[in-house]
Every structure is written in C-alpha cells, then in structure tokens.
C-alpha positions as CSV (number, residue, x, y, z in Angstrom):
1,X,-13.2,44.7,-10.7
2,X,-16.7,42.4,-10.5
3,X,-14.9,39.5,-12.8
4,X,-11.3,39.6,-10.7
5,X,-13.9,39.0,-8.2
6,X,-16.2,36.4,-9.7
7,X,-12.7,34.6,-10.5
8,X,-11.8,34.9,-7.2
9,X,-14.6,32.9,-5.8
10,X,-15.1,30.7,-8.0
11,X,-11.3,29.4,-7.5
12,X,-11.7,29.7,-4.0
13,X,-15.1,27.0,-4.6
14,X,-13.0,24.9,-6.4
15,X,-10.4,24.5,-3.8
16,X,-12.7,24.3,-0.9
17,X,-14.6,21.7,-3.3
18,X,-11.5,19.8,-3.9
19,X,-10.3,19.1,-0.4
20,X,-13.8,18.4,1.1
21,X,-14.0,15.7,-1.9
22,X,-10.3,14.4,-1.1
23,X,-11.5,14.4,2.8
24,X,-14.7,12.3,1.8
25,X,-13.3,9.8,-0.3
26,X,-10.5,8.9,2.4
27,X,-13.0,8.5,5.3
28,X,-14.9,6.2,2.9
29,X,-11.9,4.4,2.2
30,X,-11.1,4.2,5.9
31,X,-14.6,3.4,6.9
32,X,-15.4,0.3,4.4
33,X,-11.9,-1.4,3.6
34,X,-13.0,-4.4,5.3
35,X,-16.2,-4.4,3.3
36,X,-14.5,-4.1,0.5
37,X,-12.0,-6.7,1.1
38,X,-15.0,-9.2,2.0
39,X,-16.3,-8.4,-1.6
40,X,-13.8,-8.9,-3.6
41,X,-12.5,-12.3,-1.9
42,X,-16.2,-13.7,-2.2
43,X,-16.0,-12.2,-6.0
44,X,-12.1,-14.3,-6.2
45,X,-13.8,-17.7,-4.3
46,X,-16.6,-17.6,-6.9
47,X,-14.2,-17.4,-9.9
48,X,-12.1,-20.1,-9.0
49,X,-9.1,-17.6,-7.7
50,X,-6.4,-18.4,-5.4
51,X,-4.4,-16.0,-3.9
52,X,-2.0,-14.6,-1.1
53,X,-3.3,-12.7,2.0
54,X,-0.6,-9.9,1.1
55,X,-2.3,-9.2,-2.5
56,X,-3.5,-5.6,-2.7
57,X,-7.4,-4.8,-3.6
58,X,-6.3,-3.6,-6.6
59,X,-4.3,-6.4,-7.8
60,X,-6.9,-8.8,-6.4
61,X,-9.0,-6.6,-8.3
62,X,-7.0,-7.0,-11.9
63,X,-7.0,-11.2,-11.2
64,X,-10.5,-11.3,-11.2
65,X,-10.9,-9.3,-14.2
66,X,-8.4,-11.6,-15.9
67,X,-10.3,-14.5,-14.5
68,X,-13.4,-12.8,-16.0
69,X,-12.1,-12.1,-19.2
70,X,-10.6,-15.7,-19.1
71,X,-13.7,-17.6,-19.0
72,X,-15.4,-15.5,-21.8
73,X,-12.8,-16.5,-23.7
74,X,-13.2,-20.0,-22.9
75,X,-17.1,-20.4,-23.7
76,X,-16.9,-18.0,-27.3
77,X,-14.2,-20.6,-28.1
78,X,-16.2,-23.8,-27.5
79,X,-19.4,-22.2,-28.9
C-alpha cells in the first residue's frame, strides 16, 4: 500500500512539475521576444547577414550559424 502511494506522488510531482515548467518557459518567451529578436539581428548585422523581416528566430538563428560556420571555413582554408 505505502509504494502505490509513493508512486502516486511522485507522478503527481512530475505532472504538476511539468506544466509549471511549460507555464514558465512560455511567459519567458512572451516576456523577452523583442529582446531576443534585437539579439539576434545585432548577431546577423555583425556577420554580414541580410535578411527578410518575415524570417523566423529560428531560421535567423540557423543563417547565422551557417554564416559562422562559413567564415571558419574561410580562414582554415587561407591559413
């Protein structure tokens, strides 16, 4: 009876857990999507990016990666 118990809670934990981590991360989302944005278009000016208005973070995200991985290309090749 004590382990159906102890299983009991600790599932219960895990749910309650889980949705107050879900609930976190979207009012973090919500709360600094602006900042975000700022950083990764300073991060895309810096390596030489151009882009359209409509790109997602995340795509923006994978360009300057790609930029990134790019350039390190670039300067193993001449060295």
């Amino acid at each position: 009876m004590s382990i159906d118990v102890t299983v009991l809670t600790a599932l219960v934990t895990l749910a309650v857990l889980a949705g107050a981590s879900t609930y976190l991360v979207a009012k973090y989302s919500r709360a600094h999507a602006i900042k975000i944005r700022e950083s990764l278009i300073q991060r895309a000016n810096k390596h030489g990016i151009v882009f359209p208005e409509g790109l997602s973070n995340n795509e923006l995200l994978a360009q300057i990666h790609e930029a990134k991985r790019d350039r390190k290309q670039g300067q193993m090749k001449a060295a």
